[in-house]
C-alpha positions as CSV (number, residue, x, y, z in Angstrom):
1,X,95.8,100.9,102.6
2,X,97.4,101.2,106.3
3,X,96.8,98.0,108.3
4,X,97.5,98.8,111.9
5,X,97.0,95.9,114.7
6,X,96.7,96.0,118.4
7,X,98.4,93.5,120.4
8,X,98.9,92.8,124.7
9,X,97.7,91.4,127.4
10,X,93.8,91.2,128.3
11,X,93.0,94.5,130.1
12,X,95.4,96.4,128.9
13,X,92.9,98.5,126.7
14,X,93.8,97.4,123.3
15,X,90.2,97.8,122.4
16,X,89.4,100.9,123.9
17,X,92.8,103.1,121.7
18,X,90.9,100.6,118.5
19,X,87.8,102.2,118.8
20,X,89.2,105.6,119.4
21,X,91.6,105.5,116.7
22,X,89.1,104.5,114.3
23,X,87.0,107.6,115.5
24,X,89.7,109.8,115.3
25,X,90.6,108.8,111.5
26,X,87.0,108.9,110.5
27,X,86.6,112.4,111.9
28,X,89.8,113.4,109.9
29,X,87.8,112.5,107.0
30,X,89.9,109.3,106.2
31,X,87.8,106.2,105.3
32,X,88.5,103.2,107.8
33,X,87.1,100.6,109.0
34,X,87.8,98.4,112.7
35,X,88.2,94.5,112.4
36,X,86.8,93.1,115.8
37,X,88.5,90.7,118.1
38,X,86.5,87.5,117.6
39,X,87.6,85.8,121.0
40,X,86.3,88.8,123.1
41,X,82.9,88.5,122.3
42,X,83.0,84.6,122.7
43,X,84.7,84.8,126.0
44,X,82.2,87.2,126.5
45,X,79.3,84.7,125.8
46,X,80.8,82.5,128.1
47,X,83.7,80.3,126.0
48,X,87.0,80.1,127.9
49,X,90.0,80.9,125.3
50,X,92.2,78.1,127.6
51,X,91.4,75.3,125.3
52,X,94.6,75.2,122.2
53,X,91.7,74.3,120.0
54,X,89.7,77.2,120.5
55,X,92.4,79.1,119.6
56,X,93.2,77.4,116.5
57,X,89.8,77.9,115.4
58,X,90.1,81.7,116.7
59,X,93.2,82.1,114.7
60,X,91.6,81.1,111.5
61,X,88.6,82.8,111.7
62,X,90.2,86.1,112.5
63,X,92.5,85.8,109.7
64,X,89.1,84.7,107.2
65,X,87.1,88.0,108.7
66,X,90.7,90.0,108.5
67,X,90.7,89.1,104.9
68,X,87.7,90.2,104.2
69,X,88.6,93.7,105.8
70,X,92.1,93.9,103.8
71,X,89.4,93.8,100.0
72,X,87.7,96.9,100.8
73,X,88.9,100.2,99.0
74,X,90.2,102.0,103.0
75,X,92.9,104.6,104.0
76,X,93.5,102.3,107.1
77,X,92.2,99.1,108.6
78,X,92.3,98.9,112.3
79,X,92.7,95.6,114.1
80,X,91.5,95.3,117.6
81,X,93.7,92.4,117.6
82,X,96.6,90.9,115.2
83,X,97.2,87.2,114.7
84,X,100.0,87.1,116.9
85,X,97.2,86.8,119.7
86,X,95.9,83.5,119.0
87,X,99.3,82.3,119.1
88,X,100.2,83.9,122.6
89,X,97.4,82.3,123.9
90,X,98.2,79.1,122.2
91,X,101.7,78.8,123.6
92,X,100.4,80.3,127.1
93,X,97.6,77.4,126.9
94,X,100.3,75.0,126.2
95,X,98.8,73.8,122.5
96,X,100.0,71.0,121.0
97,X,103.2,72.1,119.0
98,X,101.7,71.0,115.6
99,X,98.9,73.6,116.9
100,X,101.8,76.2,117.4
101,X,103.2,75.5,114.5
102,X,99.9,76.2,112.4
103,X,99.3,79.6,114.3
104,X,103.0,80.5,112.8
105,X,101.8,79.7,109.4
106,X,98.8,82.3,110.2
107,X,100.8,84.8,111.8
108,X,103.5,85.1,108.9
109,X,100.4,85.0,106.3
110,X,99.3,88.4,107.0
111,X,101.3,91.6,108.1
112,X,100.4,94.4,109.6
113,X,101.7,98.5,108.4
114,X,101.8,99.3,112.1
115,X,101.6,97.5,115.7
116,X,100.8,99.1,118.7
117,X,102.2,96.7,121.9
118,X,99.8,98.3,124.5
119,X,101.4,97.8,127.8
120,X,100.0,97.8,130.9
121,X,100.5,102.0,133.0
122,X,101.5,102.1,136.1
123,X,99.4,102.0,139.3
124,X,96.6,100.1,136.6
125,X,93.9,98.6,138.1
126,X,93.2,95.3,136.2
127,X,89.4,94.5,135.9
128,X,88.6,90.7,135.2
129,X,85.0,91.4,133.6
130,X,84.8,90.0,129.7
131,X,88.1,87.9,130.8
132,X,89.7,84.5,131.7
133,X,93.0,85.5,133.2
134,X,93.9,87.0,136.4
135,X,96.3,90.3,136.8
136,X,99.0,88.3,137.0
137,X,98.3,85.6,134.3
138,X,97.8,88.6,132.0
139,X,101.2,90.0,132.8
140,X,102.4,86.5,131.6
141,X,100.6,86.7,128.4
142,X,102.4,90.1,127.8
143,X,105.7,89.2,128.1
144,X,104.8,86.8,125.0
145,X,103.7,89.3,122.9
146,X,107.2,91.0,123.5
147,X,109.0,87.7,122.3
148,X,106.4,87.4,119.2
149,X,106.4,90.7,118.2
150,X,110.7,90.8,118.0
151,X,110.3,87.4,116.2
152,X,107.5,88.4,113.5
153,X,107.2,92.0,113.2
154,X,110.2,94.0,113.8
155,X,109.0,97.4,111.8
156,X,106.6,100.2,112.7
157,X,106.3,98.9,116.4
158,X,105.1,101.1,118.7
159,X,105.0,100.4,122.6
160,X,101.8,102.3,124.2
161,X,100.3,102.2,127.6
162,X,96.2,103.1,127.3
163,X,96.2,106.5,128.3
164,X,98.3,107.2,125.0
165,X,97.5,110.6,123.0
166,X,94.5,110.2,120.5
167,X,96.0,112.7,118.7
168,X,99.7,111.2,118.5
169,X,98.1,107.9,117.2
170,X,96.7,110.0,114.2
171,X,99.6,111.7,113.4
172,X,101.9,108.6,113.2
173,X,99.9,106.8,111.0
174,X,98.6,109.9,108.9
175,X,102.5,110.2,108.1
176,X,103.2,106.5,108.1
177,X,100.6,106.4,104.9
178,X,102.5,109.6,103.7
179,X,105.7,108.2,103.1
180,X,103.9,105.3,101.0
């Protein structure tokens, strides 16, 4: 199985290449399935993602639902999200460092095939429905993701803005689980 993760900034539309690269496979005839990003739909429902502990808890439970993901028999597992996230968010949030420290136990637990850093295009117009952090509070969070990403995952990075080709996506990973 191909494990691919999403990582960046709120709004940068991590979610929206997910969900369309998980179509894509599907149509293709690959079997694959989408793990969703836990802390959207609580932030969603109202829970603010600046509290360390939250995160913590976010961390773990995406790496428990993740798990479950990685058993099933798939061609490719799709990540909205990786577990790099909760620790951006931790470090933005200023956790405590013992916090920090856990969310590096989580993040080096699991490793994803394939990242895509979805950055934000040019002339974007960042929409604040379904999130906590302004335009330029996301642009923050991003440039963590750059540092975490060269620190845990140096392999099979790709750097993406939203408006990225469907069909490139497929290709790469299509020859990615080729050369296994």
């Amino acid at each position: 199985m191909i494990t691919i993760g999403f990582i960046g900034a709120p709004g940068t539309g991590k979610s929206t290449l997910a969900y369309g690269l998980v179509y894509g496979l599907k149509k293709n005839g690959y079997e694959v399935e989408l793990v969703p990003e836990l802390i959207k739909q609580r932030v969603m429902n109202g829970l603010s993602n600046d509290d360390p502990d939250v995160n913590v808890l976010n961390g773990i439970q995406q790496k428990n639902l993740e798990l479950q993901y990685r058993r099933l028999p798939l061609d490719f597992l799709v990540c909205e999200t990786t577990l790099i996230n909760p620790l951006m968010y931790g470090e933005y949030y200023r956790a405590q460092q013992y916090q920090i420290d856990y969310l590096k136990v989580l993040v080096m637990e699991l490793q994803y095939d394939v990242i895509y850093r979805v950055v934000f295009r040019p002339n974007h117009v960042y929409h604040t429905f379904g999130r906590c952090e302004s335009e330029k509070q996301a642009k923050e969070i991003d440039a963590l993701a750059k540092v975490y990403l060269s620190k845990y995952h140096k392999n099979h990075v790709y750097e993406i803005t939203s408006d990225a080709p469907l069909e490139t996506m497929i290709a790469e990973v299509v020859k990615f689980r080729r050369l296994l």
